[in-house]
C-alpha positions in Angstrom: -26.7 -16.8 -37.3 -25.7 -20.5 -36.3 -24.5 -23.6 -38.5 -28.8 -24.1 -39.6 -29.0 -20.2 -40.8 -31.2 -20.0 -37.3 -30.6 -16.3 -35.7 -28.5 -16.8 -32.8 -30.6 -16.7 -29.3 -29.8 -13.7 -27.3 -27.4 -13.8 -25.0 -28.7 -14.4 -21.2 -27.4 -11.3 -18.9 -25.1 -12.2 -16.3 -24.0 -15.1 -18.8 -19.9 -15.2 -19.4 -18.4 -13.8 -23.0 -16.2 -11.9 -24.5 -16.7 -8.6 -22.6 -17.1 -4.9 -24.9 -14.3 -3.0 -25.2 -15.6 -0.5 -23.7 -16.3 -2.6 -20.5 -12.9 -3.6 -20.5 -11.0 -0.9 -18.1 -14.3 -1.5 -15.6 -13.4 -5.6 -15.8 -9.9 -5.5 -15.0 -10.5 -3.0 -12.0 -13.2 -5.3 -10.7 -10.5 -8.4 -11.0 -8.2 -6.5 -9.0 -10.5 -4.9 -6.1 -12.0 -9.0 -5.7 -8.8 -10.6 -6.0 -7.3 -8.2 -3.3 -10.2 -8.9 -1.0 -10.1 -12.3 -1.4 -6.5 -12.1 -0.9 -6.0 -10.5 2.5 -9.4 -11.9 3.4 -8.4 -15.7 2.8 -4.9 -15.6 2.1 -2.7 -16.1 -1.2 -2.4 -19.4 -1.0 -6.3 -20.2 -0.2 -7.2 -18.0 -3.4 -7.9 -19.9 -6.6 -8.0 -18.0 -10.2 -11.3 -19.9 -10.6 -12.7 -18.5 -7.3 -11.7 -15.0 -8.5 -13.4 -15.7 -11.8 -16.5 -16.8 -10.3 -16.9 -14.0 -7.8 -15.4 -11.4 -10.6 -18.2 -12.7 -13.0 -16.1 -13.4 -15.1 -14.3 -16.3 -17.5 -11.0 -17.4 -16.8 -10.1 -16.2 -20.3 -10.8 -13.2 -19.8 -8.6 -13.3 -16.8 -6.0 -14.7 -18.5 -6.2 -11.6 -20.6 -5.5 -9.3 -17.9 -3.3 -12.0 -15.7 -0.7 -14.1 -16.9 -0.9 -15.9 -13.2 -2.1 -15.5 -9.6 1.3 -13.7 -8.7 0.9 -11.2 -11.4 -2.7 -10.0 -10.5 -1.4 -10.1 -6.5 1.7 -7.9 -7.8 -0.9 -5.3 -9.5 -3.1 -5.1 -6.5 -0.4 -4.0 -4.5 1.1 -1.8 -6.6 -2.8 0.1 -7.3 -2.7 -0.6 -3.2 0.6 1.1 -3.0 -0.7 4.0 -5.7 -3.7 4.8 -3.3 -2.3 4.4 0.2 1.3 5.9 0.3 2.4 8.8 1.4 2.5 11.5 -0.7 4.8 15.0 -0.6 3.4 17.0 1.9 1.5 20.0 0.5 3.2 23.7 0.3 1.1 24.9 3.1 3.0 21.7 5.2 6.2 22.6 4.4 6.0 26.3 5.3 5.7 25.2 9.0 8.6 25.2 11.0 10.3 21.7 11.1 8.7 20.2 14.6 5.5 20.6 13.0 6.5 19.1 9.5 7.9 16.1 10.7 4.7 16.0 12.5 2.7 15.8 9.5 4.6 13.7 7.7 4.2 11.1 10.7 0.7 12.0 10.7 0.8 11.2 6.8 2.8 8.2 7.3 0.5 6.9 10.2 -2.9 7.6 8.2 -1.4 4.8 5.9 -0.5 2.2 8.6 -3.6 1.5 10.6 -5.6 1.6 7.4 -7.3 -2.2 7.8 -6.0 -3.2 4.6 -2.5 -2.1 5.2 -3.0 -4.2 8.6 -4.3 -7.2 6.8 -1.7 -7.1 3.7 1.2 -7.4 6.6 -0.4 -10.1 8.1 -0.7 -11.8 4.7 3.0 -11.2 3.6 3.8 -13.2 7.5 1.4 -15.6 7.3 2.5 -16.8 3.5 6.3 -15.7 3.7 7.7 -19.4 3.9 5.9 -20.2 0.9 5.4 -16.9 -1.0 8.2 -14.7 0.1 7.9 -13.1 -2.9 4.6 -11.4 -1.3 7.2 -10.0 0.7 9.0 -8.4 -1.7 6.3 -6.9 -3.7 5.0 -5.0 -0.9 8.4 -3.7 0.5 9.3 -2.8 -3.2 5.8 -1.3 -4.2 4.8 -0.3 -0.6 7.7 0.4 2.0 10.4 1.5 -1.3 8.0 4.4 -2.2 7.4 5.6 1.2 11.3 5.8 2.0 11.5 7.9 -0.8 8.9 10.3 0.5 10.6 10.2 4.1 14.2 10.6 1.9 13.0 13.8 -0.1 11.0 15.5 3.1 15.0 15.1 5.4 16.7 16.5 1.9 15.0 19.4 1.9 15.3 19.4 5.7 19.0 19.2 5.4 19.2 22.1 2.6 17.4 24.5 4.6 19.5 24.4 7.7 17.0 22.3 9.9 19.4 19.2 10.1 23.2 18.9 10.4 24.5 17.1 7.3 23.6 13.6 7.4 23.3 10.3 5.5 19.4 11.2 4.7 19.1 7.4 3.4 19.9 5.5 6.5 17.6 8.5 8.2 15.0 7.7 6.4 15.2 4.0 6.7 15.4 4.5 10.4 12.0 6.7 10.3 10.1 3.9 8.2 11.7 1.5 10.9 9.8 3.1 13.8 6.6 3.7 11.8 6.5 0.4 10.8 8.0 -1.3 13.9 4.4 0.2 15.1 2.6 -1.4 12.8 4.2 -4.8 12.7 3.3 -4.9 16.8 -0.3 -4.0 15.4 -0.7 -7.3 13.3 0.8 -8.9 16.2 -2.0 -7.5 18.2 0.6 -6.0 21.1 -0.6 -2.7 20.2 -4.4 -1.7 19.8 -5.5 1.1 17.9 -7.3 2.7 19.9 -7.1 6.5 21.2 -5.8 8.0 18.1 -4.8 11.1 19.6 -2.6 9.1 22.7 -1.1 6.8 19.4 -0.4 10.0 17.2 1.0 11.5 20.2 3.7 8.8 21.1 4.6 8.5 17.9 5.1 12.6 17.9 7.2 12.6 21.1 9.4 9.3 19.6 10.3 11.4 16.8 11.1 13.9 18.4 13.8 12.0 20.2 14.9 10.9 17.1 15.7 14.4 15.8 17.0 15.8 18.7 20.4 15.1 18.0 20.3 16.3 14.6 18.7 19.5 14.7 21.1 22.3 13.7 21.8 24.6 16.5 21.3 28.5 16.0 24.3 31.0 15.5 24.9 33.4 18.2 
């Protein structure tokens, strides 16, 4: 009912409101997938909260509701980017192989991630805005590059405890692995190195890590 006693009209569908609860998980995920999109699409600093509200369908109270800012909802996107995208352990099956083909995998793994087009497009954002946002920076290295190191740290651990490595600072190794995989991928947004044969890519990268690990690689007992 209104002021007069009149029944309210109904509400118009598509019209803005206070969304049901129920709705409320499918909203914020919507918010998210168009405010990444428009992100590494136009950039961080070209992105307005209104434009995200309009294309979202949605008002910008209810963002507010999700979003205390723009650099909040940008620091969620890449964290649910870094969620879905990093690497992850390498199955039981992976690690039964002998270590050549492990590390292999986990480059693999680690590779898979990198040429993804929005991996490619959220490292040219984090250049393009890093005199003005450097925190963009920072979010991805800390939600992004941070969990992958730890995946590369735990994979040369256990390399290390079964006898396939000579004892060794695992952290700087592992920082030196992300280095190269990344160092590929920062020549990528640069657009010095194509994607382009995957199996010539995968197999540089296989033969540069092997390099890597050559001197490490614990010699038999006679």
């Amino acid at each position: 009912m209104n002021r007069t006693g009149s029944p309210r009209p109904p509400r118009r569908k598509g019209t803005l409101g206070r969304p049901a609860l129920g709705d409320a998980p499918r909203i914020t995920e919507q918010v998210m997938r168009v405010g990444m999109k428009m992100f590494l699409d136009k950039g961080f600093a070209n992105t307005t909260i209104d434009a995200i509200a309009a294309r979202a369908s949605i008002s910008k109270a209810t963002f507010y509701s999700r979003f205390k800012s723009k650099e909040a909802l940008l620091e969620a996107c890449i964290a649910d980017f870094a969620v879905r995208r990093s690497p992850h352990r390498l199955d039981a099956e992976s690690m039964a192989l002998p270590f050549e083909e492990r590390v292999n995998r986990l480059s693999d793994h680690i590779l898979d991630m990198i040429v993804h087009p929005e991996t490619i497009k959220l490292e040219r954002l984090a250049t393009a805005e890093s005199y003005r946002f450097p925190q963009i920076a920072e979010i991805a290295n800390r939600m992004g590059t941070d969990r992958a190191q730890e995946v590369i740290r735990a994979f040369l651990d256990d390399a290390v405890e079964r006898g396939d490595l000579v004892p060794v600072d695992v952290t700087l190794l592992a920082q030196m692995v992300m280095d190269l995989h990344f160092g590929f991928l920062r020549r990528t947004t640069q657009g010095t190195t194509k994607i382009g044969d995957r199996e010539a890519i995968w197999g540089q990268m296989h033969a540069t890590t092997a390099l890597l690990f050559a001197g490490l690689r614990r010699k038999p007992e006679i």
